[in-house]
N, C-alpha and C positions, 0 to 999 in steps of 0.2 A: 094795317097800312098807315103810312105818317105822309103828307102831303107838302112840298116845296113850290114855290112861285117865280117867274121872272126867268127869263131863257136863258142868260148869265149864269146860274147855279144850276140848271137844270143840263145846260151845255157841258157846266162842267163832271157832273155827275154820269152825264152817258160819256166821258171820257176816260174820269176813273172807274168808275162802278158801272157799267151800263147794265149789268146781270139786278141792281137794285133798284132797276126802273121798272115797273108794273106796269102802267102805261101815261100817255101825254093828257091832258084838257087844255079845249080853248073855248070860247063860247062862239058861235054862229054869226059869220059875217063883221067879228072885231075885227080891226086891223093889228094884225099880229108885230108887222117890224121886220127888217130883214135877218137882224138875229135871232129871233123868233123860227121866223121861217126856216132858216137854219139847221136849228135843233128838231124841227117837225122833220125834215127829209133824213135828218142823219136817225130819227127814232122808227122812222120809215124803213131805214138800208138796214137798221137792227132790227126790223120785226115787232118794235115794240107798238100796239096798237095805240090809235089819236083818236079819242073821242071829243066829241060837241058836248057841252054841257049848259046846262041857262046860264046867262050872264051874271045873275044876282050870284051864282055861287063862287064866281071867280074875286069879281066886286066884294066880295063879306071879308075880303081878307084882312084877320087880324092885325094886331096891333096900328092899326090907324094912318096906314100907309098907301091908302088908295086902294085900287083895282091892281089887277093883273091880267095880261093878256096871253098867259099860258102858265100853266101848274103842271105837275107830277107825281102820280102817286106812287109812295117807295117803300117797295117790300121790306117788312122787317124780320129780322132776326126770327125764329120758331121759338115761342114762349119755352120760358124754364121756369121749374119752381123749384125754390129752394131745399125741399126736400129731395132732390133729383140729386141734389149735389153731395158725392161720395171721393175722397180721399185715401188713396192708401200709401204706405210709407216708400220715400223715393221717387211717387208718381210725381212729376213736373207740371204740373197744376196750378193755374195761377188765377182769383179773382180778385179783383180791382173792388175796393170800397168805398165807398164818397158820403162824409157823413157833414151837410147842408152846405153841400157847394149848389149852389141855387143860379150860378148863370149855363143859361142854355148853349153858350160857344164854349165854356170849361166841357161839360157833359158831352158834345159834339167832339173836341178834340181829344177828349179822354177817351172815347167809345174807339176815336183810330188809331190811339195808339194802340191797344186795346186788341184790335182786329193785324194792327203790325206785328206785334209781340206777343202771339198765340192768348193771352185771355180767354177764360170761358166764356166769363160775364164781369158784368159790371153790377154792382147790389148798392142799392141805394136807399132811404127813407121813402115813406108816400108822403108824407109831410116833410115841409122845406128841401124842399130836393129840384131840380132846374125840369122842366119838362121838358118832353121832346119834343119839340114842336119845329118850326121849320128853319128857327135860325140851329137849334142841335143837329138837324138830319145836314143841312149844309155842310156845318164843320166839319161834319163826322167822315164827309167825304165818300160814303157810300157803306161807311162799317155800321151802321144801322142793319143792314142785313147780314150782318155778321156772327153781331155779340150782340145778345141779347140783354133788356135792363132787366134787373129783377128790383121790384120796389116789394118793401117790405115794414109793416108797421112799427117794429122796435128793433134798430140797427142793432144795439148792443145784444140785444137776445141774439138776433139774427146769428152773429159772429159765435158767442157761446155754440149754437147750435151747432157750426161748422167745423168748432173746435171738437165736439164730441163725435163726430165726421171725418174725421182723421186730419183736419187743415191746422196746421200753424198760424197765427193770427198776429199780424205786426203793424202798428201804427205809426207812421211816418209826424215828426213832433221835431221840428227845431233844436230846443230845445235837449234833447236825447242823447246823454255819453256813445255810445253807440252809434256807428255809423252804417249804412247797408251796405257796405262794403266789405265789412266784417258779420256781419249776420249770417250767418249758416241759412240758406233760400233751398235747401235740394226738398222732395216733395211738396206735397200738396199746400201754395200758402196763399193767403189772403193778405194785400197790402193798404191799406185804409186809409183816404188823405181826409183832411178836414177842410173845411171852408179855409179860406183866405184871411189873415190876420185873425179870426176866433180859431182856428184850429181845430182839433180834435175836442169833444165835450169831454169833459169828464167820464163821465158814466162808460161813451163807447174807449176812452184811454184804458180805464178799468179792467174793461171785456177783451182787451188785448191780452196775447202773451209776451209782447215785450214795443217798447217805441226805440224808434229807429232815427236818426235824422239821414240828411244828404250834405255832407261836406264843402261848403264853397272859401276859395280860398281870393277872389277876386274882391271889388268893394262892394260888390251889392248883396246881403243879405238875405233874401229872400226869392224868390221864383214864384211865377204863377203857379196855379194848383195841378194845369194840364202839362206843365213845363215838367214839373215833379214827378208827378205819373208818370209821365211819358219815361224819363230816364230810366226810374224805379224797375219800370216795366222792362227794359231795352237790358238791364242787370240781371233781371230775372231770367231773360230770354240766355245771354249771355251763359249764365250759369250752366241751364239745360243743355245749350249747345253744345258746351264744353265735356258735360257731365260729369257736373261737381253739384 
């Protein structure tokens, strides 16, 4: 379970995702709000149960931003291990890679596109990698229970591994003669972005079978990381649909 706060995000989550709502908390006798109360009747009309919890536990909320007068706990995705993960050629199979993109609203937005654009998973570092905490389950829009993260201690191995698992391995790099519009995407592939302005490390560039860039022909150079995903992904899907 990942936990969200504040009726605003939770509102909006039983609108997109309500199937990703576990159940509500409020503490005993706070005053909730009228959009508060809100979100309690409509988790009500859904079935989803509202429990009481002590106060301190609503009150402890991170990052230093006060209390809250209602939370949510949100089902996640059913664990994967990456051993799980098997490619065969032609299968339309697509995992997402994020090698130390470390903000929790990139992670959030990537996970939906993620869950828009059929993704299995998302695979990530345990170290420098964004956690999932309640500004990612927000973004993510309800794909937290979707796509599962797999966090994994050495990305570049990770990738190797995949490779010897039947998956193509391509990392997305500026930089890159090669565009993914030209890249051959049919079976099984992993698309790999990097952090924002470092990019891809070396090591996991290495561990790729080839870098890729995205074409922009406007004056801005660059895209956030979920911007890039997002397309990459929406190309891949593209593909499949097609069947090419």
């Amino acid at each position: 379970m990942s936990r969200i706060y504040g009726p605003h995000a939770i509102g909006d989550l039983l609108t997109t995702a309500p199937e990703a709502v576990a159940s509500l908390l409020m503490a005993p006798g706070k005053k909730t709000g009228p959009e508060a109360d809100q979100v309690i009747r409509r988790a009500e009309e859904l079935g989803i149960p509202v429990h009481t919890v002590d106060r301190r536990e609503l009150e402890s909320r991170r990052g230093g931003r006060g209390g809250a007068s209602i939370a949510a706990d949100v089902r996640l995705a059913p664990a994967l291990e990456l051993e799980s993960l098997e490619g065969a050629a032609g299968e339309p199979q697509l995992i997402i890679a994020l090698d130390g993109v470390t903000d929790p609203h990139n992670l959030g937005a990537i996970l939906r596109s993620a869950a828009a654009f059929g993704a299995r998973a998302v695979l990530c570092g345990k170290d420098r990698s964004a956690p999932l905490n309640d500004a990612a389950v927000r973004a993510s829009a309800g794909a937290v229970a979707h796509v599962p993260v797999i966090r994994v201690t050495n990305l570049a191995r990770a990738l190797q591994q995949l490779q010897k698992r039947g998956f193509w391995v391509y990392g997305m790099a500026a930089e890159a003669p090669q565009s993914i519009y030209e890249t051959d995407l049919a079976g099984p592939v992993v698309l790999t972005f990097g952090a924002e302005g470092a990019g891809l490390r070396a090591g996991v560039g290495r561990a790729c079978d080839g870098l890729v860039s995205l074409p922009m022909a406007g004056r801005i150079a660059s895209l956030n990381v979920s911007v890039t995903a997002g397309i990459a992904a929406a190309e891949f899907c593209r593909r499949s649909l097609a069947g090419k």
